[in-house]
C-alpha positions as CSV (number, residue, x, y, z in Angstrom):
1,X,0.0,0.0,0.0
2,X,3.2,2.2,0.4
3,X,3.5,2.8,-3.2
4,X,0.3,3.2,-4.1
5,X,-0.6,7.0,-5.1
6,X,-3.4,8.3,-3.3
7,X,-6.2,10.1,-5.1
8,X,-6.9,13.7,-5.0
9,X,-9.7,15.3,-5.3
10,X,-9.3,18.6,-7.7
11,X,-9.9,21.8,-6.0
12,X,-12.8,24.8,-6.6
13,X,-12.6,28.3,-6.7
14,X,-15.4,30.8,-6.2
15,X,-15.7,32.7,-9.5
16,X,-17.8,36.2,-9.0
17,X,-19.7,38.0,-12.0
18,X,-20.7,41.1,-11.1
19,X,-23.4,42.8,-13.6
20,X,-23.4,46.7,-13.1
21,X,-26.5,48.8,-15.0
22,X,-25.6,52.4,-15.1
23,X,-28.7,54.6,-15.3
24,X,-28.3,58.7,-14.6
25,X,-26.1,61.0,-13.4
26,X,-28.0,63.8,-11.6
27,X,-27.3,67.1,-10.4
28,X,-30.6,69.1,-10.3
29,X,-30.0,73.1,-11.9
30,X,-26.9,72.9,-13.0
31,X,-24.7,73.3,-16.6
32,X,-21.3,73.2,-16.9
33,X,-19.1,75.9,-18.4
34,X,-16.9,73.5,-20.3
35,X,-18.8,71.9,-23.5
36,X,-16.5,68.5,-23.5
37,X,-18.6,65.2,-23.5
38,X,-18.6,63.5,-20.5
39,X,-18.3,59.3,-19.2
40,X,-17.7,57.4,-16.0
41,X,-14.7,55.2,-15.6
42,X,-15.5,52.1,-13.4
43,X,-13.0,50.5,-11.9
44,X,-14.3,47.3,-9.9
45,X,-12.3,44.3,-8.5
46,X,-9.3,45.1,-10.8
47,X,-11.0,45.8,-14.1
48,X,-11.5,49.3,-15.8
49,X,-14.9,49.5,-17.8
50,X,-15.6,53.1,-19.5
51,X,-19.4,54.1,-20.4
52,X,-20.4,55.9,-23.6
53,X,-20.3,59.8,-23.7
54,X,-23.0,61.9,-23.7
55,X,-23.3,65.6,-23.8
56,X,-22.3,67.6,-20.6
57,X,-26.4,68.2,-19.8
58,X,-27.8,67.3,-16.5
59,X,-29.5,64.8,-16.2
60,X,-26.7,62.0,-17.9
61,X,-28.7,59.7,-19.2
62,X,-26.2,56.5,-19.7
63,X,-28.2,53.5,-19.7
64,X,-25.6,50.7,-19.7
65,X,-24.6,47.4,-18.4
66,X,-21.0,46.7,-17.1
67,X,-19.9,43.5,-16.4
68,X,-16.7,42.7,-14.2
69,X,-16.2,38.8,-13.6
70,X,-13.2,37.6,-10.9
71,X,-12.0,34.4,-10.5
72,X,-10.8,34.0,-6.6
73,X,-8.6,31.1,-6.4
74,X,-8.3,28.4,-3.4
75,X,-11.6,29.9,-2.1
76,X,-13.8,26.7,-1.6
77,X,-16.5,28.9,0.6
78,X,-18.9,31.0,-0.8
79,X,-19.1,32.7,2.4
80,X,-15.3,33.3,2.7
81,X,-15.6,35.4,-0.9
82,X,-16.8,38.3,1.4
83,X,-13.4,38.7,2.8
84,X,-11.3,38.4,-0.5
85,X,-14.2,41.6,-1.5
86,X,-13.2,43.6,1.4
87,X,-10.2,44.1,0.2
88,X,-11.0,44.7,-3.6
89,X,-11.7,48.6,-4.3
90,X,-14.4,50.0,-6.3
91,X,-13.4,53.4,-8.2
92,X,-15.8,55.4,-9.8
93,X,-15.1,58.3,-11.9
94,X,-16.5,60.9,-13.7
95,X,-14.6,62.0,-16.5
96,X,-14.7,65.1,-18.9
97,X,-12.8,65.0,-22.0
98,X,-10.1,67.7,-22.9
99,X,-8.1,68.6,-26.0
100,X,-4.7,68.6,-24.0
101,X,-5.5,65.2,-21.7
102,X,-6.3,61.9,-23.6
103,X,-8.7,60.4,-20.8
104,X,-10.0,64.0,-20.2
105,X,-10.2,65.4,-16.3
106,X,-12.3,63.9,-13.3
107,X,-14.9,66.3,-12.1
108,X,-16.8,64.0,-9.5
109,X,-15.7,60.6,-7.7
110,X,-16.7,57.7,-5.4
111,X,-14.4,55.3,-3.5
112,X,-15.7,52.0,-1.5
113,X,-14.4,48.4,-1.0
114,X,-15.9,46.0,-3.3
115,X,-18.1,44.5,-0.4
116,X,-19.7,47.1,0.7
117,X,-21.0,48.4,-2.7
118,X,-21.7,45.2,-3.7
119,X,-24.1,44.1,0.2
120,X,-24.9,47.4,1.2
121,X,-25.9,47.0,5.4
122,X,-29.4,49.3,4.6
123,X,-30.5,46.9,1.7
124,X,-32.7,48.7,-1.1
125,X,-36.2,48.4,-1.3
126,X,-37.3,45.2,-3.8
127,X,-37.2,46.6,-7.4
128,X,-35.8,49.8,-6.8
129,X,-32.0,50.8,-7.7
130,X,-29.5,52.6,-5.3
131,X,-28.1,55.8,-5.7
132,X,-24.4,57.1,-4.4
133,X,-23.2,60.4,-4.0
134,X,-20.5,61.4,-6.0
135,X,-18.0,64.1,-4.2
136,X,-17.0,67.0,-6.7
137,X,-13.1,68.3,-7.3
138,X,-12.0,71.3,-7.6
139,X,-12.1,70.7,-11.9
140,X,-16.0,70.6,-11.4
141,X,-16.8,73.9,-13.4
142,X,-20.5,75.2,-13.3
143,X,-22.4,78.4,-14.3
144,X,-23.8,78.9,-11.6
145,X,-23.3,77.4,-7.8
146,X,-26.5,75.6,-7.2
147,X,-25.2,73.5,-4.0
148,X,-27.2,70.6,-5.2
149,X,-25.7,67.0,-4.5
150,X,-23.9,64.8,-8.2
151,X,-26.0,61.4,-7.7
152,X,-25.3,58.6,-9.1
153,X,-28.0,56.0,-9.5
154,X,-27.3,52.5,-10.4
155,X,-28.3,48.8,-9.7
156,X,-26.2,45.7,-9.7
157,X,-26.1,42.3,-9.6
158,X,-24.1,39.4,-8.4
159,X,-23.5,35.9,-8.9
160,X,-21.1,33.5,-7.0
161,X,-20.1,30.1,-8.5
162,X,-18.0,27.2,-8.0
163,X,-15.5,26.7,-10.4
164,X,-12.7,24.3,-10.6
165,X,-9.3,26.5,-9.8
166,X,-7.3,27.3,-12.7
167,X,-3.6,26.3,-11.0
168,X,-4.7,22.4,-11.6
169,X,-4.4,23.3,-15.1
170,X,-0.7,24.8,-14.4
171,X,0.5,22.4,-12.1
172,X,1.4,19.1,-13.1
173,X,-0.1,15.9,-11.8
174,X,1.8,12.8,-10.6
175,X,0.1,10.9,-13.7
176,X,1.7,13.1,-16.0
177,X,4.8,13.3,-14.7
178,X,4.7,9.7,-15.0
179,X,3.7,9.3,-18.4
180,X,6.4,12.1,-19.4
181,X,9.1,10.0,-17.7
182,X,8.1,7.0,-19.2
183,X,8.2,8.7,-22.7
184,X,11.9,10.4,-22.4
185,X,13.3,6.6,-20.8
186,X,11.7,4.8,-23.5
187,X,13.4,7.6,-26.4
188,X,16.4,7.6,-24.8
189,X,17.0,3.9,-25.0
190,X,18.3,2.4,-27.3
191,X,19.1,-1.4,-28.6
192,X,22.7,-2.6,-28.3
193,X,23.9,-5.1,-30.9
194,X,26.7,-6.9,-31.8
195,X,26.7,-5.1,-35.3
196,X,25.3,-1.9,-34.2
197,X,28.2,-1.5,-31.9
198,X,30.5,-1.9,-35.3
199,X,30.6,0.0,-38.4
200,X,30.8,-1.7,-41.5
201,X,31.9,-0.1,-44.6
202,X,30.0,0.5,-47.6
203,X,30.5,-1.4,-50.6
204,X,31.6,1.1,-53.2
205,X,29.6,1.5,-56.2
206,X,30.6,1.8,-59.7
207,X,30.6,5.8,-60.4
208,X,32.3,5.4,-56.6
209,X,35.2,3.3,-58.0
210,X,35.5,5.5,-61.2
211,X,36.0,8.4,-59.1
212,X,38.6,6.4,-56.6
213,X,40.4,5.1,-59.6
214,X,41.0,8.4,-62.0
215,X,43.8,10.3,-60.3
216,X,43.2,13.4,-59.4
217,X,45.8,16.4,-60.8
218,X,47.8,18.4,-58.3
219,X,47.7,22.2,-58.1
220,X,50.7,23.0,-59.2
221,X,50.1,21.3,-62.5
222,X,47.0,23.2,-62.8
223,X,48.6,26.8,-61.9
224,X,51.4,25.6,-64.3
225,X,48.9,25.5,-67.3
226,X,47.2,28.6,-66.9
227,X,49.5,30.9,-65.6
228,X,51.8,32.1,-68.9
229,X,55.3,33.2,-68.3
230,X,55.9,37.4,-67.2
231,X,57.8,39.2,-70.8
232,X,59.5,42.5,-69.7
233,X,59.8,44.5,-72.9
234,X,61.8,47.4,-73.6
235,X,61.0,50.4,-74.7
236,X,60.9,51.2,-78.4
237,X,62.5,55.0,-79.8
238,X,61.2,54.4,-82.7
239,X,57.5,54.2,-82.3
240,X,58.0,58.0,-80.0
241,X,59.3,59.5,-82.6
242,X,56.9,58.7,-85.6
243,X,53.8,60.4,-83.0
244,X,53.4,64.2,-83.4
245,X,52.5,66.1,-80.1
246,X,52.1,69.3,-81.8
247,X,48.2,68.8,-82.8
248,X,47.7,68.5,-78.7
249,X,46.5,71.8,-77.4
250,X,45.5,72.6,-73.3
251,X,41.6,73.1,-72.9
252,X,41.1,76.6,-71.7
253,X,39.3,76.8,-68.4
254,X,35.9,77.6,-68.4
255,X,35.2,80.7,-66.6
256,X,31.5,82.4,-65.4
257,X,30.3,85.0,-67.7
258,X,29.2,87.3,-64.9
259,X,32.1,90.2,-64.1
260,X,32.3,90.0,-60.7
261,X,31.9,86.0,-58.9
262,X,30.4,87.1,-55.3
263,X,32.2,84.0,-53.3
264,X,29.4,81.7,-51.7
265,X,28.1,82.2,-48.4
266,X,28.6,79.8,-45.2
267,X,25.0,79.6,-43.6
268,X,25.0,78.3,-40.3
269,X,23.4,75.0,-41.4
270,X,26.2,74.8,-43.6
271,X,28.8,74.7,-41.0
272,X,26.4,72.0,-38.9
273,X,24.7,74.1,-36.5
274,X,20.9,75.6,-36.8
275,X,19.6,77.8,-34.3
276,X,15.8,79.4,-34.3
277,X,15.6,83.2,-33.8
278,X,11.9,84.6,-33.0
279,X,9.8,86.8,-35.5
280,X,10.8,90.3,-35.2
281,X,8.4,92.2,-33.0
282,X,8.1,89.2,-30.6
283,X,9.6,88.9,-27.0
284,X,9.3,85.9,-24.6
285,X,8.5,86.2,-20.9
């Protein structure tokens, strides 16, 4: 019984799918000065989800459904998930877009662990949603200063469920390792026999012993035959004298028609530096 491998039973993790329906944004008599579309930024349990953008006019009608879905591993108990929740975070932001910033500016925000947003201790009434107040920065730009609160109202849903955990996948099991030992061993052996431990020659074939019988020639033969002997020759009065050099004449050089040639001008780029000078009638602070 000492070598035989007990069985294991695989282990579960608690996956949680949280479905988040965004509905208005509401800030009662109020208009913002800047005209850039606006869009909340969710960030729940480690996962950013961004809304549509709608034009900066109270109410925001959004209308959507987010969905954030978290896999908590070696978490058999449904009921232990509400501690791995306390200490998720749940971000959200309200976000104006900007020429100069890609993402745009936050104007109103809300900050909570992911367990209490999620189980609430005052529970909403049946078929209602739930509303949070969002706390405005210092970017929040109206017309005019109503005082009245940013709401946020919303609604969610969540679903636990066992799932098996995803490290069995990664980690390998004892009958794999077997069956991967078993496959190297049985590769890496080999059968040993008399004649495999020898190596017989190979019979030569005919083209083989045509090539093994015709000598073949040595390089300094074949350097000999090519290469033809250096002649030095000397050199011949005769032939100088019969040439006539008079007929040669000196090409005039060729000169610019212009009377005076102004000599060309180093420019700075010229000479590998470049410097930039401001307009005339500027001047920096």
């Amino acid at each position: 019984f000492s070598n035989k491998r007990k069985s294991t039973m695989p282990r579960k993790a608690m996956k949680v799918v949280v479905e988040l329906d965004i509905h208005t944004v509401t800030c009662p008599g109020t208009f913002l000065r800047d005209y850039g579309y606006v869009y909340l930024k969710v960030n729940c349990m480690g996962l950013e989800v961004n809304t549509k953008s709608v034009a900066p006019t109270f109410p925001l009608f959004f209308h959507e459904r987010l969905r954030f879905e978290r896999v908590f591993k070696s978490c058999q108990d449904p009921a232990y998930v509400t501690v791995h929740l306390k200490g998720e975070d749940v971000l959200v932001e309200l976000r104006q877009h900007d020429d100069y910033i890609s993402e745009g500016y936050v104007i109103g925000h809300f900050a909570n662990n992911a367990r209490d947003f999620l189980y609430p201790a005052v529970p909403p009434y049946p078929g209602s949603g739930r509303e949070v107040t969002l706390f405005k920065t210092s970017l929040f730009n109206p017309i005019r200063i109503t005082g009245q609160p940013l709401r946020l109202e919303f609604s969610t849903k969540t679903t636990i469920k066992e799932v098996p955990d995803p490290t069995d996948y990664l980690s390998s099991d004892s009958g794999v390792d077997d069956l991967l030992t078993n496959s190297t061993f049985s590769t890496s052996r080999r059968s040993v026999s008399p004649t495999g431990s020898k190596q017989v020659p190979r019979s030569p074939s005919p083209s083989r012993r045509k090539l093994t019988s015709t000598p073949l020639p040595r390089p300094d033969d074949t350097l000999a035959n090519h290469n033809k002997p250096f002649l030095v020759r000397h050199k011949d009065e005769g032939l100088l004298e019969n040439r006539d050099f008079s007929s040669f004449t000196r090409p005039k050089p060729r000169r610019s028609k212009s009377p005076t040639r102004r000599p060309r001008s180093s420019s700075p780029s010229r000479l590998g530096m470049s410097s930039v000078q401001p307009l005339p009638g500027t001047c920096r602070n």
